[in-house]
N, C-alpha and C positions, 0 to 999 in steps of 0.2 A: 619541761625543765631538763630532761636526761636531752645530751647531746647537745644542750646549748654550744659550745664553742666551736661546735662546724657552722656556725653561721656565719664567723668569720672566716672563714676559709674561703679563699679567690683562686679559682681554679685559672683566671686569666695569670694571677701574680706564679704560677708555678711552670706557666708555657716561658717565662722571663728568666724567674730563679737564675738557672744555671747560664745566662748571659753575661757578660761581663766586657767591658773597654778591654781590647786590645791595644797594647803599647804598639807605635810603630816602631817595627824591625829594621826600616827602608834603610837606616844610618848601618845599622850593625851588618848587613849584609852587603852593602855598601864596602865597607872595611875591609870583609872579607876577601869579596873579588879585586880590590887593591892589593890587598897582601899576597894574594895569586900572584897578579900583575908583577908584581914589586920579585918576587922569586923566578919567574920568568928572563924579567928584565938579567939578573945576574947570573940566569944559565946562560944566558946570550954571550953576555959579556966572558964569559968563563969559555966560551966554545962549545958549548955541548950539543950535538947533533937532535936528540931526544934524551930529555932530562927523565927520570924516574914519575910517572904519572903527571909529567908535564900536558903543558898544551898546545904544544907545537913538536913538528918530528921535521925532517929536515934530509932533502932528499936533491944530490947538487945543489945548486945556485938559488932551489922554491923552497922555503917553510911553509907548511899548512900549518894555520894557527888558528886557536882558538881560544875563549873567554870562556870562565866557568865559575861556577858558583860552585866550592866543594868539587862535586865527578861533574856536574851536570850543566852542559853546554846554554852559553846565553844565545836566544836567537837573535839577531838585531838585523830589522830590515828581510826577515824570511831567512837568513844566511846563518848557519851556525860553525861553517870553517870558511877561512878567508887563507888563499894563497899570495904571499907575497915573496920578492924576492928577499933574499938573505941578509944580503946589505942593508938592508931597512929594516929588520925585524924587531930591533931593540927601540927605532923610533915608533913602530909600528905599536908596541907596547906602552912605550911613552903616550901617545896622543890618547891612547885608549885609556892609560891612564887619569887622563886628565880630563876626560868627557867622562869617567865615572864620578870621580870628586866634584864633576861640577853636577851631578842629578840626571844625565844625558840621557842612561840607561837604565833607570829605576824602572823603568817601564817592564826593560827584559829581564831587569832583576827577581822585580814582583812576580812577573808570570811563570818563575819556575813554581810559586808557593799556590797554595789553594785558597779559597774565600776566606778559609776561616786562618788564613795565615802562616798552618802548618803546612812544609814540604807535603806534596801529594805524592801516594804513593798507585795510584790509576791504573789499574792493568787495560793494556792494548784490546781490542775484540780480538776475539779466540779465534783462530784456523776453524773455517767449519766442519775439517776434516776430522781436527781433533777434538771438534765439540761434538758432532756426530759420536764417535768413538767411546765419546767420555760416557753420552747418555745412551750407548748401547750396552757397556758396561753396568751402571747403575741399573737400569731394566732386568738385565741378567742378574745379577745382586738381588734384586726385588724380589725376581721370580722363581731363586731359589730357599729363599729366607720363606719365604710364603708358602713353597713347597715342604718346606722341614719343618713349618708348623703344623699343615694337616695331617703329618704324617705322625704327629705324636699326640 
């Protein structure tokens, strides 16, 4: 009789618990790198060589341009800067705009975000020099810690 109410307890229902539908983001993020686009589009027209955290810099006659979500470059097709000439760079914006609105690139949209739909934040593998380094240090830490324990 003590403890009866842990019988209902489902240890399957608590691996669930914390799951939940995810809304899709694909529209809002979507928007986003439009309204990039769309600010882009009017540095062009305005002249500006390199706009303030823009996505194209502009060096004679070639713009290297890019697409981004927030800082973070879209890759499309393995490419994540496209050189074009100058002349074209507002149409260049234009078309891109328009293959985002139509879904074209939700693909490279999605793949800045992680499984669970939040921005990833992934660190790179580490230089083995300075992973070496790091865990020669920590060692050193250890083996002094361990030493100013016998000593007291």
């Amino acid at each position: 009789m003590a403890l009866d109410f842990l019988k209902l307890h489902d240890t399957e229902l608590a691996k669930t618990y914390g799951h939940r539908p995810r809304a899709d983001e694909t529209a809002k993020r979507r928007n986003r790198v439009i309204e990039g686009i769309d600010k882009m589009i009017v540095a062009l027209k305005a002249g500006e060589d390199a706009p303030k955290r823009g996505w194209y810099s502009t060096r004679g006659d070639i713009v290297r341009a890019q697409l981004k979500h927030g800082s973070k470059p879209l890759a499309i097709n393995g490419e994540k800067e496209f050189f074009i000439p100058r002349q074209r760079a507002a149409e260049f914006y234009s078309n891109a705009r328009k293959s985002v609105e139509a879904g074209e690139l939700d693909s490279s949209i999605n793949a800045l975000f992680g499984k669970n739909g939040d921005a990833g934040r992934k660190r790179g593998s580490m230089d083995p020099a300075k992973l070496a380094e790091r865990n020669r240090k920590r060692a050193a830490t250890l083996a002094a810690k361990k030493q100013q324990q016998t000593q007291e």
